[in-house]
C-alpha positions as CSV (number, residue, x, y, z in Angstrom):
1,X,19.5,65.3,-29.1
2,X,21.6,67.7,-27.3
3,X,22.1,65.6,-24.0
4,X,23.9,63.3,-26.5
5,X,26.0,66.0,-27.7
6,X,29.9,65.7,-25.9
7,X,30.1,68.8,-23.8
8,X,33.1,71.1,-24.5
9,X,36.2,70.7,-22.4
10,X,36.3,74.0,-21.9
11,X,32.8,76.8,-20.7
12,X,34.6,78.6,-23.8
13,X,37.0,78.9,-26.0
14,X,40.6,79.5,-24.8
15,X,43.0,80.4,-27.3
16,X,46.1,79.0,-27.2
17,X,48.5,81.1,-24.9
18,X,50.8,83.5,-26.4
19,X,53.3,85.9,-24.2
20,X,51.7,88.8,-22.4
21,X,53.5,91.9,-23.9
22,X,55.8,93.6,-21.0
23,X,54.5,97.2,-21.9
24,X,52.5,98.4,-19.1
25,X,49.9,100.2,-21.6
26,X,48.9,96.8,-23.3
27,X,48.4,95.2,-19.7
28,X,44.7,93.9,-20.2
29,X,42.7,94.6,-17.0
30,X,42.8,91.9,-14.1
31,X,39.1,89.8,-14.3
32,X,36.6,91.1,-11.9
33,X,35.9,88.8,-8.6
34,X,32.7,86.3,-8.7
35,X,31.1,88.8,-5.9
36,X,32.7,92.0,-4.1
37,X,31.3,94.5,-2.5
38,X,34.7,96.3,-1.5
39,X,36.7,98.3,-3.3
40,X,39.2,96.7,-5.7
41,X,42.2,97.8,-3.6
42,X,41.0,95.6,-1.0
43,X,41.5,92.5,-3.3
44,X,45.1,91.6,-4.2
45,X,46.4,89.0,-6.7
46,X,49.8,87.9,-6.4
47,X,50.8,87.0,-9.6
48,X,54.7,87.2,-9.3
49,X,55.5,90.4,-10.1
50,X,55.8,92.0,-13.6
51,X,59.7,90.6,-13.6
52,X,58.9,87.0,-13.0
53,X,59.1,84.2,-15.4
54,X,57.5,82.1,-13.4
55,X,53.8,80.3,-14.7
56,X,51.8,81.2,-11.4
57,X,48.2,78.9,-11.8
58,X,45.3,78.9,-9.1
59,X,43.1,76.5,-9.3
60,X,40.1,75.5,-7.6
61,X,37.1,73.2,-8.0
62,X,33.2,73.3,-6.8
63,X,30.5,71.1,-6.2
64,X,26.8,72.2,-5.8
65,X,25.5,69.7,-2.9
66,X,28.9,68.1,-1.6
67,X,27.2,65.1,0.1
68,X,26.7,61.6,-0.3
69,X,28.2,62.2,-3.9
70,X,28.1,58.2,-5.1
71,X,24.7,58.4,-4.9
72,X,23.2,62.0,-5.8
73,X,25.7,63.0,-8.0
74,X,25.7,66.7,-7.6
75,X,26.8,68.8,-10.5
76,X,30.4,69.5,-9.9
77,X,33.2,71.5,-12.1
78,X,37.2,72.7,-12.1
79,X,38.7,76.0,-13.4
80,X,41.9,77.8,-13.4
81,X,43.6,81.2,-13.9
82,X,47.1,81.4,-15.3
83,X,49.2,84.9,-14.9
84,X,52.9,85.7,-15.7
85,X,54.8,88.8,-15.5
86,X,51.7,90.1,-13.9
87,X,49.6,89.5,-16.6
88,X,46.6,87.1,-16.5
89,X,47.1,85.1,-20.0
90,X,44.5,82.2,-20.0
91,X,41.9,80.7,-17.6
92,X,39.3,77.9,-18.2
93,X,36.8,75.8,-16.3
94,X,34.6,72.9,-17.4
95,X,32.5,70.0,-15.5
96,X,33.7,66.9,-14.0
97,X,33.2,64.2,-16.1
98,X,32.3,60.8,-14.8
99,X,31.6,59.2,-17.8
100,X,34.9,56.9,-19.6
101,X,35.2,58.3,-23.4
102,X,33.0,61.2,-22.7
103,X,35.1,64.6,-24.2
104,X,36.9,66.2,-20.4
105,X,37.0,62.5,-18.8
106,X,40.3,62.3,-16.8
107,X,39.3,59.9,-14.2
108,X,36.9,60.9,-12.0
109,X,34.6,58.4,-10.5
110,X,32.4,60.6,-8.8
111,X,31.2,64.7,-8.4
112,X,32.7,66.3,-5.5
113,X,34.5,68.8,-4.1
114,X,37.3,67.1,-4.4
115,X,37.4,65.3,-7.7
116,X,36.7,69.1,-8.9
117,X,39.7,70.3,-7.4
118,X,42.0,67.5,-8.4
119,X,40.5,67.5,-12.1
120,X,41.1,71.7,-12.2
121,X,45.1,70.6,-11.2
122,X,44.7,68.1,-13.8
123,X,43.4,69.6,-16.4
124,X,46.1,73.0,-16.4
125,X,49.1,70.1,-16.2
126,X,47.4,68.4,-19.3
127,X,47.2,72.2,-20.8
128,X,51.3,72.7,-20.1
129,X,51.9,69.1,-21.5
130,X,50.4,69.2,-24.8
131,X,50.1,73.2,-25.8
132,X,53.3,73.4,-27.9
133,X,54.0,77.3,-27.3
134,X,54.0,76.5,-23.7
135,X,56.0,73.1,-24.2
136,X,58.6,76.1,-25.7
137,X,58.4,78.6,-23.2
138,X,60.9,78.8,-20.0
139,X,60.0,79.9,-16.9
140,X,58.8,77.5,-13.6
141,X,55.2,76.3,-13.1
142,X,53.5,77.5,-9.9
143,X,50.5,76.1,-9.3
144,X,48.4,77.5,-6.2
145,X,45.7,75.2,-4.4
146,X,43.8,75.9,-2.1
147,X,43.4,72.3,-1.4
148,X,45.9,70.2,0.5
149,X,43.9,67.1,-0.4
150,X,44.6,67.5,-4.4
151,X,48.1,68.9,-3.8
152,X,49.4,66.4,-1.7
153,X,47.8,63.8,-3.6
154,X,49.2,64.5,-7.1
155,X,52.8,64.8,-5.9
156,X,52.4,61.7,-4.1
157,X,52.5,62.7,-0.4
158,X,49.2,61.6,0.0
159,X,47.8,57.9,-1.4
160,X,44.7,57.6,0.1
161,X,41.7,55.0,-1.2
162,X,39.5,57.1,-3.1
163,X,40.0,58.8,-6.8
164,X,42.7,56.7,-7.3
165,X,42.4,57.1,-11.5
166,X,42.3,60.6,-12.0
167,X,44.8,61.3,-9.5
168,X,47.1,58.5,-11.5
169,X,46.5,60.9,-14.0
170,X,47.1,63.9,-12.7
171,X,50.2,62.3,-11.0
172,X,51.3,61.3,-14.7
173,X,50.4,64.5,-16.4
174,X,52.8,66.2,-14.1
175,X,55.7,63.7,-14.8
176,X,55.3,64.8,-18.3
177,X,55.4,68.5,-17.1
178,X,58.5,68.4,-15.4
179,X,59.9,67.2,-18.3
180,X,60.4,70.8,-19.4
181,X,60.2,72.8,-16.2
182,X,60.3,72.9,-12.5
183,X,56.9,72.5,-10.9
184,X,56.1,73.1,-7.1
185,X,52.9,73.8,-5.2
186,X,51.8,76.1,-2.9
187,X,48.8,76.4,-0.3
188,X,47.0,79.3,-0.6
189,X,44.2,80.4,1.8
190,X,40.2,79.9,0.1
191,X,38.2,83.4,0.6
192,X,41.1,85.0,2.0
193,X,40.8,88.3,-0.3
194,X,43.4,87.2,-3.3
195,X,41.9,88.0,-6.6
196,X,43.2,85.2,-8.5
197,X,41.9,83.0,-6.2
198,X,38.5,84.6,-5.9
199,X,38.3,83.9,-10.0
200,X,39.3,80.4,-10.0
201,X,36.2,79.4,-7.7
202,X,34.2,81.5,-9.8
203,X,35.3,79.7,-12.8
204,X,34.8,76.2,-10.4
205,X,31.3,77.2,-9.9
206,X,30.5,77.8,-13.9
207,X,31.9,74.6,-14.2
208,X,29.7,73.4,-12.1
209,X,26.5,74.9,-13.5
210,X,27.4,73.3,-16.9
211,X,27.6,70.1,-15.2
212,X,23.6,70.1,-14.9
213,X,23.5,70.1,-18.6
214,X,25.4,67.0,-18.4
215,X,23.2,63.5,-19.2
216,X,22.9,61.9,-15.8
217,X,25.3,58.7,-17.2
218,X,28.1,61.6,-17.7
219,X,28.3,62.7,-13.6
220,X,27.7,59.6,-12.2
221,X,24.1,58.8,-11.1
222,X,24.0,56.0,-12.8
223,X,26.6,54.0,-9.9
């Protein structure tokens, strides 16, 4: 039956990234914002500049009734936007998966807000660890948060009691990153007018939806 089926990891296919070409005519278009009513030079993305090597990520996660989460297990999802040069070259999103062996399970124990936005950091480290064009590629790996919390805790500033697995992973999963590059974080401002931003909570919130496709077992109610 189809809640048997494994979801996909990702809400679509992503293929695998591939250098953004420096002409300014093949520039694709910068993805529209979830919802904006202003005109587009009111919303700005920075991406690094067209002369930066730099990875610059966003990431951000959702979660569609963030309360009492052990027990209700709201649907709850991760996504991510990845530019260089100025370019925006691969984004995904998926659900949080509560469920051990289930396809996208990297640890979380519950839906939330949280486990969403640790999973989206997790799951673009897991990307830059295992794609091997991007285990070639130079250039650092910014990755832009909106969220202290997930930040902090998968460079190990913070160690507090809860999600202690997935953020093992993501801690691990960025070991392996810096392996081949330098990594560093930075806080950015939620629904503060940055484009990039503004997609990567978009991209949370399909998560999200696809979560309530998910068999009950896979986000948790079953704790």
């Amino acid at each position: 039956s189809p809640s048997d089926t494994p979801p996909p990891v990702y809400s679509a296919p992503v293929p695998s990234y591939s250098e953004p070409a420096r002409a300014a005519s093949s520039t694709p278009k910068r993805p529209r914002e979830k919802s904006s009513t202003s005109s587009s030079s009111s919303k700005k993305a920075n991406t690094g500049g067209s002369g930066s090597s730099s990875f610059y990520v966003y990431t951000d996660g959702s979660c569609h009734g963030n309360n009492h989460v052990e027990k209700s297990a709201p649907p709850a999802g991760w996504g991510y936007v990845v530019s260089r040069r100025g370019v925006v070259c691969d984004e995904a999103s998926g659900p949080v998966i509560t469920e051990s062996g289930r396809s996208g399970y990297i640890g979380a124990d519950c839906p939330s807000n949280n486990t969403g936005e640790l999973s989206a950091i997790g799951q673009v480290l897991h990307k830059f660890a295992t794609d091997p064009v991007l285990k070639k590629s130079q250039g650092d790996l910014v990755i832009r948060s909106d969220s202290k919390y997930a930040a902090l805790s998968t460079t190990g500033v913070y160690n507090g009691a809860k999600n202690r697995e997935l953020i093992s992973t993501c801690r691990g999963l960025l070991d392996k990153v810096k392996q081949d590059r330098t990594v560093r974080f930075e806080h950015v401002k939620g629904h503060s007018g940055d484009a990039l931003n503004e997609r990567a909570d978009y991209l949370a919130n399909q998560g999200a939806a696809m979560a309530r496709n998910l068999p009950a077992r896979a986000r948790g109610s079953y704790r």
